[in-house]
C-alpha positions in Angstrom: 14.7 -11.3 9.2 16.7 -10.9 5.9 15.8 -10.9 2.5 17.8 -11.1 -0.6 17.4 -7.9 -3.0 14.5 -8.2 -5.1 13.1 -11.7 -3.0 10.0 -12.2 -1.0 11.0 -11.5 2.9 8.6 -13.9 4.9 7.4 -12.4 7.9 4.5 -14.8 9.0 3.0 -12.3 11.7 3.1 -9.4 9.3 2.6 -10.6 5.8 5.2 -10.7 3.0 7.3 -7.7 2.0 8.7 -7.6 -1.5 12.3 -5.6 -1.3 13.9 -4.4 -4.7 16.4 -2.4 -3.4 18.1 -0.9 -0.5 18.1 2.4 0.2 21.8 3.7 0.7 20.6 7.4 -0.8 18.4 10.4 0.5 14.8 9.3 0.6 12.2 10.1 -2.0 8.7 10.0 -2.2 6.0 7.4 -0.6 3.0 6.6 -1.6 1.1 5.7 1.6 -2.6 3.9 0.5 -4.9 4.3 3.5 -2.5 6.8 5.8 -5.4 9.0 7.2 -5.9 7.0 10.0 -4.6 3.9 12.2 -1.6 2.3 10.9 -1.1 3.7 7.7 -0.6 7.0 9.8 1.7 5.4 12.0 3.9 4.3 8.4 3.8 7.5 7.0 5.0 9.0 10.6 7.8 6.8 10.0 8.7 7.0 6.9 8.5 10.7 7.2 11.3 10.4 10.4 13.9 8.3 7.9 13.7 11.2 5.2 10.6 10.1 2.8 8.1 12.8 1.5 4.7 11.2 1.3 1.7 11.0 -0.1 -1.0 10.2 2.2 -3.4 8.3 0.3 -6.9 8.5 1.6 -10.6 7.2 0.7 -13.2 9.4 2.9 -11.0 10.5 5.9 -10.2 14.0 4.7 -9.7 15.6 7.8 -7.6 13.0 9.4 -5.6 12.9 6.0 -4.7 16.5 6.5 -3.6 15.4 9.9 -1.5 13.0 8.9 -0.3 15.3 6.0 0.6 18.2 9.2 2.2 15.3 11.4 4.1 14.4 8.2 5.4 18.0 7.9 6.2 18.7 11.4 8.7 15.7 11.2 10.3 18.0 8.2 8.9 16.3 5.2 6.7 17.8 2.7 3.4 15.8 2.1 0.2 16.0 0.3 -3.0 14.1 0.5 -5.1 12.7 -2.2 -8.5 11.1 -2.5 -9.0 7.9 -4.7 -11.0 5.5 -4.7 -9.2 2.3 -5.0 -12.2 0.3 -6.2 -11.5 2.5 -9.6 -9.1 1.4 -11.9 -8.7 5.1 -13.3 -8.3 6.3 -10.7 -5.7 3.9 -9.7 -3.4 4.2 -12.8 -3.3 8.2 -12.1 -2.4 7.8 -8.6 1.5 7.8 -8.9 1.6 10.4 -11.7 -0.3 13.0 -9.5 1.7 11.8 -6.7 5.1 12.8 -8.6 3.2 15.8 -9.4 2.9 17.1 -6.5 6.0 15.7 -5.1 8.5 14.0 -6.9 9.5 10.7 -8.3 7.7 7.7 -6.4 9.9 5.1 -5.7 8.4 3.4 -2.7 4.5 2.1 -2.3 3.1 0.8 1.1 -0.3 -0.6 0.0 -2.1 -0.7 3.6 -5.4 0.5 2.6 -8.0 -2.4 2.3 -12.0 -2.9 2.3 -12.3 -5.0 5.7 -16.5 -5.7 5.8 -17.7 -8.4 8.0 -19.0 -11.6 5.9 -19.2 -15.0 6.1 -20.5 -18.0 4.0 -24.0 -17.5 5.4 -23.8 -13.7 4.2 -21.2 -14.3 1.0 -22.1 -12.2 -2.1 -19.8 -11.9 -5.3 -20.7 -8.4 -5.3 -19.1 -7.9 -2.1 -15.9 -10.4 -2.9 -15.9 -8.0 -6.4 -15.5 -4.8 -4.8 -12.9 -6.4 -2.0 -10.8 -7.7 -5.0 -10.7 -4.0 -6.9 -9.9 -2.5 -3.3 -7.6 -5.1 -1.7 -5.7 -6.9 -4.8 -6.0 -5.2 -8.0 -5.4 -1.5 -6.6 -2.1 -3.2 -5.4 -1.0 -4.9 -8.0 -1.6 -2.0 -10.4 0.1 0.7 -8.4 3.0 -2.0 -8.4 3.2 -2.2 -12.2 2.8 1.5 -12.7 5.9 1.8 -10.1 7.7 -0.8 -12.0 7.0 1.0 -15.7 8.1 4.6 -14.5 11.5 4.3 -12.9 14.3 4.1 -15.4 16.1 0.5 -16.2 19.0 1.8 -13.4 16.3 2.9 -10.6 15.0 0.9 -8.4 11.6 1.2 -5.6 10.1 -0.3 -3.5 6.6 -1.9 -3.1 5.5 -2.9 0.6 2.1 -5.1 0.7 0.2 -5.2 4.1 -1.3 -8.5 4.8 -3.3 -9.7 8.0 -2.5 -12.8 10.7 -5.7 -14.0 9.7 -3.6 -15.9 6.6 -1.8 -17.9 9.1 -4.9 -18.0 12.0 -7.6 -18.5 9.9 -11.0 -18.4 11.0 -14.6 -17.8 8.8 -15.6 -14.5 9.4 -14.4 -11.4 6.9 -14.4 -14.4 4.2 -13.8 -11.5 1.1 -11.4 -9.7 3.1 -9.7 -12.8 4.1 -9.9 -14.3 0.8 -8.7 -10.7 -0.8 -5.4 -11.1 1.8 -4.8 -14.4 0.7 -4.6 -13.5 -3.3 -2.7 -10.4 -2.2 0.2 -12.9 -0.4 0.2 -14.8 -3.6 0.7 -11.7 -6.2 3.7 -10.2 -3.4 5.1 -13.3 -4.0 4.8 -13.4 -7.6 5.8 -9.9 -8.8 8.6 -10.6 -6.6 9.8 -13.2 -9.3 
């Protein structure tokens, strides 16, 4: 699939990528949300074999962080993980600047890192959806803007948002996470604009 530079490219079995630029220089830095484990590993891996440094973003998974961090490193990139909580917007807005810190200059975000807790609408509660949102839409969108605001009017980045299959096979169960996925398509599409 292609995609125009800075339009939505619609992948229906793997959500909706929104591409500003691309990269015809040395890599930067990544910012990897969720990379201790599973697939957000398995991106920072990558990104780490085309050139990136990364920042392996993790919530509780310390010691599998620092595994990703020494996977990350033995494919010649220098990484460096860091605990946040995405559910705290603080925390959130201070993510890229100790990111740069420790690295350099951000200019690509893969936002993998979600809340996925079983619900449905017999078990539904807004405290639940709440969190989810924090985790799953506003984390996101925030590390977005904060990308967006520190690169310079010539620079250009990156932000990758993972979505789920369950957008385009839907079925009741995870109803927060699945609604969370859902607003998470939309706000791709519309920072994308």
């Amino acid at each position: 699939a292609q995609s125009v530079i800075g339009a939505p490219l619609h992948l229906p079995t793997f959500g909706v990528i929104m591409v500003t630029r691309r990269r015809t220089r040395a890599a930067g830095a990544a910012l990897v949300t969720g990379a201790a484990r599973r697939i957000g590993r398995e991106i920072a891996v990558a990104l780490a074999h085309d050139g990136w440094d990364i920042a392996v973003h993790y919530a509780s998974s310390r010691d599998d962080a620092l595994e990703t961090v020494r996977l990350v490193e033995a494919a010649g990139r220098r990484a460096v993980a860091i605990n946040r909580d995405l559910a705290v917007e603080a925390g959130v807005r201070s993510l890229l600047a100790e990111c740069t810190h420790e690295l350099c200059e951000v200019t690509c975000i893969v936002n993998n890192a979600s809340v996925f807790e079983y619900d449905d609408a017999s078990t539904f509660a807004a405290d639940t959806l709440a969190h989810t949102m924090r985790t799953n839409v506003a984390a996101p969108v925030l590390l977005a803007y904060g990308l967006h605001a520190s690169l310079a009017e010539k620079d250009r980045g990156v932000v990758i948002n993972l979505l789920d299959q369950k957008l385009w096979n839907p079925n009741p169960d995870f109803l927060s996470y699945t609604l969370s996925k859902a607003a998470l398509k939309e706000a791709t599409v519309l920072l994308a604009q």
